[in-house]
C-alpha positions in Angstrom: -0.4 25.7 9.0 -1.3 29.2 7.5 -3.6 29.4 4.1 -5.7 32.4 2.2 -9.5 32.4 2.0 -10.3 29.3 4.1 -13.6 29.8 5.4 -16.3 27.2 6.3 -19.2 27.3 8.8 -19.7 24.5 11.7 -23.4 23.2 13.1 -21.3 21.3 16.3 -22.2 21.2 19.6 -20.5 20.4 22.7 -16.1 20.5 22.8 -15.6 17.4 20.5 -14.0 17.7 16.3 -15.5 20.0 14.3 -17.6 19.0 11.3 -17.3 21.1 8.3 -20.2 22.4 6.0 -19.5 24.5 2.6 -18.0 27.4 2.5 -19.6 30.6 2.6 -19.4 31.9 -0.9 -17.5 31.3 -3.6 -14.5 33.6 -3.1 -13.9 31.0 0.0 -12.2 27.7 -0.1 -12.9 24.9 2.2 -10.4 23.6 4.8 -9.6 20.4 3.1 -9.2 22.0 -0.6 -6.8 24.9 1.2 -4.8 22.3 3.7 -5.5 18.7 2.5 -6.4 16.0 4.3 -4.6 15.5 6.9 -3.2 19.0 6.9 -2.4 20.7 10.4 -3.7 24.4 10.5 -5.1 27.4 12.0 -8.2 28.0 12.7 -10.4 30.5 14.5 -14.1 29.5 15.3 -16.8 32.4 16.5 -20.3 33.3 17.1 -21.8 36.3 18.8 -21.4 35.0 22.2 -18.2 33.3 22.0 -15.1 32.5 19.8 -12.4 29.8 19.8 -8.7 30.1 18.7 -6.2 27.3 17.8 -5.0 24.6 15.5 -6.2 21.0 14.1 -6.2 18.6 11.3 -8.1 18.3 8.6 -10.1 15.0 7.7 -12.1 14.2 4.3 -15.3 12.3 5.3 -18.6 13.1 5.0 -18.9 15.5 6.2 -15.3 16.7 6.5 -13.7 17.5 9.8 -11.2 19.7 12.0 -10.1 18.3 15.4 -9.4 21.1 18.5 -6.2 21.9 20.1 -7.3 25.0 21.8 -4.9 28.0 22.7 -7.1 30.8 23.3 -11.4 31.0 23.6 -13.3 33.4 25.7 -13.8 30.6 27.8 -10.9 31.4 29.9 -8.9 30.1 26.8 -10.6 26.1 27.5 -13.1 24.6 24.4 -15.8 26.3 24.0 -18.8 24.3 24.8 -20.8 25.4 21.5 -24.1 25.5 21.8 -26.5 24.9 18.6 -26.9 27.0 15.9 -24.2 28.1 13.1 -20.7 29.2 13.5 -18.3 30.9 11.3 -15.1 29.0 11.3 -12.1 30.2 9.0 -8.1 29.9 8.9 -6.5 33.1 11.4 -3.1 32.6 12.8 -2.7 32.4 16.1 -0.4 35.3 17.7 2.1 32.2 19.1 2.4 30.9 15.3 3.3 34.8 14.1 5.7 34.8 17.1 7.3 31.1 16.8 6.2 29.6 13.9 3.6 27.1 13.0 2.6 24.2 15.0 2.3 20.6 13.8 4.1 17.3 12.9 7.4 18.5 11.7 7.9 16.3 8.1 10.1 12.8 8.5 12.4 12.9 5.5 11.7 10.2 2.4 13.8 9.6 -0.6 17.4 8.6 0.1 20.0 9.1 2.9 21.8 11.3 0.7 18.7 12.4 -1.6 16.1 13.5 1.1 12.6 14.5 0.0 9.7 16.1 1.7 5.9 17.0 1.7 4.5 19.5 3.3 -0.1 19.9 3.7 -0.5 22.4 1.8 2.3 22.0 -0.6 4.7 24.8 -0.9 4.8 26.9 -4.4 8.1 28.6 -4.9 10.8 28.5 -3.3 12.2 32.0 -2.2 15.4 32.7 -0.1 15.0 33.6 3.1 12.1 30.7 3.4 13.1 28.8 6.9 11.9 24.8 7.5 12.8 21.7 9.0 12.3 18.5 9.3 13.5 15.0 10.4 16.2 12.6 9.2 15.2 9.5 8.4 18.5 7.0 7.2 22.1 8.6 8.5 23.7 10.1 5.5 26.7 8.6 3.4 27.9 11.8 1.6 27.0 14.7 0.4 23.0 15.3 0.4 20.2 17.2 -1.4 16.7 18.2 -0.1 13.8 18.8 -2.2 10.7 20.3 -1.2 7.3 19.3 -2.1 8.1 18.3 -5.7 10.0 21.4 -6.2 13.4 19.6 -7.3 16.4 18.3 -5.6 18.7 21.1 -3.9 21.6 20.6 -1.9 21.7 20.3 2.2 24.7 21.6 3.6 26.5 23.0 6.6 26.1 26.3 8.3 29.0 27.6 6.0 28.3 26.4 3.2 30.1 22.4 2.7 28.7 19.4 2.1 27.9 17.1 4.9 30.4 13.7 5.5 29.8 10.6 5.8 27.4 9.8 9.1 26.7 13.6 10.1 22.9 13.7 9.8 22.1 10.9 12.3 18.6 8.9 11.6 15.9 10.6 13.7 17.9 14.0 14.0 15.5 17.1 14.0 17.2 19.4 11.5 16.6 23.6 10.8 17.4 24.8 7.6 17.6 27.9 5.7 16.7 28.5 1.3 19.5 31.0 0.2 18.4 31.2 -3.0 20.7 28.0 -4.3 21.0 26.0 -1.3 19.1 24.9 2.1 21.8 25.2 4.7 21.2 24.4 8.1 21.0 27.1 10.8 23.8 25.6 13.1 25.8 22.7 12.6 23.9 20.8 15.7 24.9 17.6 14.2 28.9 18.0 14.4 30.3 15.7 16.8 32.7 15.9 19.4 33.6 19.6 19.1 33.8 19.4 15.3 35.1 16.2 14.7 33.8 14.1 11.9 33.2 10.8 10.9 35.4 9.7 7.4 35.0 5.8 7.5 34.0 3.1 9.3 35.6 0.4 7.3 35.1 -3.7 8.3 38.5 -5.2 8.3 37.1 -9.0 7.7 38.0 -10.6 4.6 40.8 -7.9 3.6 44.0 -8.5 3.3 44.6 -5.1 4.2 42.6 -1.3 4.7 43.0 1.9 2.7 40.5 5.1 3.1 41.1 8.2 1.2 41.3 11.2 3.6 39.4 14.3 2.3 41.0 17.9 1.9 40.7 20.5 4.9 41.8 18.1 8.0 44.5 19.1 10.8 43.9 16.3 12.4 42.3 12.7 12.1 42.0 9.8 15.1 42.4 6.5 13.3 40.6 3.7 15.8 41.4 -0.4 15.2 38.9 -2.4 16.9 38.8 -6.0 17.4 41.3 -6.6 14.6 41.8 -10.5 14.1 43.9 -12.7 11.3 43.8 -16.6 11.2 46.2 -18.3 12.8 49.0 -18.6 12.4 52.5 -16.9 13.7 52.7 -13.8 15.4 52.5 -11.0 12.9 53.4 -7.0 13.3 50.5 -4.5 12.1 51.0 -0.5 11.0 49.6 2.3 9.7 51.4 4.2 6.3 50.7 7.7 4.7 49.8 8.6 1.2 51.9 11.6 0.6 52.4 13.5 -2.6 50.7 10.0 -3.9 53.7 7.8 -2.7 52.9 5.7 0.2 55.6 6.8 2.9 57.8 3.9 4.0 60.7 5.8 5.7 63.0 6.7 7.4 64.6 9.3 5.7 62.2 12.2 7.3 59.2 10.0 6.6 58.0 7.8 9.9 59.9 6.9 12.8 58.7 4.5 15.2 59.6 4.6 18.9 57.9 2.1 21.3 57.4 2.1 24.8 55.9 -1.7 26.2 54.2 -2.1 29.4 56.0 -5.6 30.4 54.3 -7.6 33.4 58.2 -8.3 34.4 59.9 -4.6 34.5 57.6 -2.3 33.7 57.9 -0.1 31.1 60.2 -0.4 28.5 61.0 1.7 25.8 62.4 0.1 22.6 64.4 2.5 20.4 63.7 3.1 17.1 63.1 0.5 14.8 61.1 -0.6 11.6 61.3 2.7 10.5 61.6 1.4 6.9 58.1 -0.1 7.4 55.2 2.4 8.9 54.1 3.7 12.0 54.2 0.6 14.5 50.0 -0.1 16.2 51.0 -3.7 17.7 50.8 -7.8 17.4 48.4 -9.7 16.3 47.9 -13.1 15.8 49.5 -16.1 17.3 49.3 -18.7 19.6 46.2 -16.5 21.2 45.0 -15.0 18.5 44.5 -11.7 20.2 42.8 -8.8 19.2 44.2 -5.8 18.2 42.7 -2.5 19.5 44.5 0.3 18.8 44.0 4.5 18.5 46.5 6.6 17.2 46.2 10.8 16.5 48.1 12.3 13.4 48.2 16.1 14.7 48.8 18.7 12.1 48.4 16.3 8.9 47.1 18.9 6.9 49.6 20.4 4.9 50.7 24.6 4.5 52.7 26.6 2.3 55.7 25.5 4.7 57.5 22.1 5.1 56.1 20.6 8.2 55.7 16.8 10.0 52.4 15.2 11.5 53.3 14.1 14.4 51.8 10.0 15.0 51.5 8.9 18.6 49.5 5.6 19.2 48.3 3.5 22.0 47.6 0.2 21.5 45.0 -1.1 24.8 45.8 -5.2 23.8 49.1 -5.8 22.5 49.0 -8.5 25.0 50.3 -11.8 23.1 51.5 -15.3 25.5 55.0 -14.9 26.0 55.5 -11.5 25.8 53.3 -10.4 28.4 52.9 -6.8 27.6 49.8 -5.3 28.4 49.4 -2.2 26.7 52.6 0.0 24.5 52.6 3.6 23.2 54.6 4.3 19.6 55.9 7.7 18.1 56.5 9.7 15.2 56.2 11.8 12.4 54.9 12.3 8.9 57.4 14.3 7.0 55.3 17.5 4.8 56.2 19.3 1.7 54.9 22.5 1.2 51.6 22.5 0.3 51.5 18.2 1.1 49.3 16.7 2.8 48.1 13.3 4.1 45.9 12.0 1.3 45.1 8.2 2.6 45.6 5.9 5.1 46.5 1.8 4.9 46.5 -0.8 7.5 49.6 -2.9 6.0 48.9 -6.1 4.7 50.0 -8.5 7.4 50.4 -12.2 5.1 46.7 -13.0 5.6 43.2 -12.0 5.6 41.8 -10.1 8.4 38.5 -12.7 10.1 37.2 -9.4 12.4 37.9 -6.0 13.0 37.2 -2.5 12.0 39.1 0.6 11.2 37.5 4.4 12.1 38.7 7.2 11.0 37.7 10.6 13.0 38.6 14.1 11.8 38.3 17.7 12.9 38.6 20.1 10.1 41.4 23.3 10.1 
């Protein structure tokens, strides 16, 4: 928006685009050599009965031109209806764009998801920290991402404090701030965490597995593992859970590992809590399968999973909303338990256990809020 030594002269007439003619000397440079075509910029247009104050975009033609957004004009700050003769038109900012910043399209990001990329009219030089931009995301991110600026090089985008972004945390068409430190663009706030600081892991389609496993990151006390719309062939009714990496052994129980307490809603008594049981197995999230071939939906919370420099347990408590299967008639169940942790442990992966045959819908996501 802002640019040295533009200065041009205008013959128009009337409140309509500006045309351009050459500018005034040599030590000036025109607006479209300064800005580019189809640069947005400052501008301030006078004579010596009236002057004109705002921003437009530039246009190569013949001859080139400048359109009018007007902010301020000794016309009661309206277009100034020029009369004919010669005006002296040059790039001035606007006391708004010293106060706010500059005015104009804010870039839409190219490149990758995770390798952004974007141009600015005129092209920025150096990069020097301090320097303050944005600009708009175009494909939701994967993993970690790096910016670069006007050819200047790729750089990494990262949070407010100073760690890379996960999976699905700069959402398509998100309008994003970001600062140059000197070795990395970091966004001014983290705008784009979701549901007070949880984040996205995985979203992980169940079809044609025989069973699910996503590796946890480092930093999490706590992580929401959803099961939508889980489905096998058919077949007989068959039990699904959730295990633990640990210490990279997959937990199996039940010495201190998982316990698994169930309470079932049944249509005939109510509920109904079932002691423990498959403890040597996992975590219990419900049926699925069978004569109906229900779906299983199911969420369950692992609180504390992040381990310390003291033994500890993450605590597992699941609902699953359709563990309703002919015959059994129950129409919703809660299961308990705990994760034993070593000092220093923590959880390092999830599974869905394999239940004897592929899954034909479904999908697993894993939420989680870092420490």
């Amino acid at each position: 928006m802002l640019q040295t030594a533009i200065e041009q002269t205008t013959n128009t007439v009337g409140t309509g685009t500006y045309e351009l003619t050459a500018p005034t000397n040599a030590l000036r440079t025109s607006f479209l050599t300064g800005v580019g075509n189809g640069g947005d910029v400052w501008y301030r247009c006078e004579s010596d009965a009236a002057w004109e104050e705002g921003y437009g975009t530039v246009t190569a033609g013949t001859p080139d031109t400048l359109t009018r957004n007007v902010h301020r004009s000794s016309n009661a700050n309206a277009a100034i209806n020029w009369s004919a003769g010669v005006k002296r038109i040059y790039c001035s900012p606007d006391g708004q764009a010293l106060r706010f910043g500059g005015v104009g399209a804010v870039p839409s990001a190219g490149g990758t998801a995770n390798a952004q990329a974007i141009v600015h009219k005129p092209p920025l030089l150096v990069l020097r920290p301090g320097m303050t931009g944005a600009h708009t995301v175009t494909t939701t991110n994967t993993g970690a991402v790096t910016l670069a600026i006007d050819g200047l090089g790729a750089q990494p985008l990262r949070r407010a404090n100073g760690t890379d972004f996960g999976l699905g945390e700069l959402i398509a068409g998100q309008t994003i701030r970001w600062v140059w430190t000197g070795t990395e663009f970091r966004v001014l706030s983290d705008i784009n965490r979701r549901d007070l600081g949880r984040e996205l892991l995985a979203s992980v389609a169940m079809a044609g597995s025989s069973g699910v496993e996503v590796t946890i990151p480092s930093g999490f006390d706590l992580l929401e593992v959803a099961v939508e719309g889980a489905r096998v062939g058919s077949g007989s009714l068959l039990q699904v859970f959730l295990q633990a990496k640990v210490g990279g052994s997959w937990l199996t129980g039940p010495s201190g590992q998982y316990f698994d307490a169930r309470t079932f809603n049944a249509a005939s008594t109510g509920w109904v809590q079932q002691s423990y049981a498959d403890a040597g197995i996992a975590t219990y999230l419900g049926w699925i399968g069978g004569t109906n071939n229900d779906p299983l939906n199911a969420m369950t919370t692992l609180l504390n999973c992040a381990g310390n420099s003291y033994a500890d347990r993450a605590h597992v408590m699941t609902r699953s909303l359709s563990n309703a299967e002919g015959g059994y008639g129950w129409s919703e169940m809660f299961a308990g338990g705990h994760v034993a942790l070593g000092a220093n442990q923590r959880i390092e992966a999830i599974r869905i256990t394999d239940p004897g045959r592929a899954y034909t819908g479904g999908r697993l996501l894993i939420m989680g809020a870092r420490r």
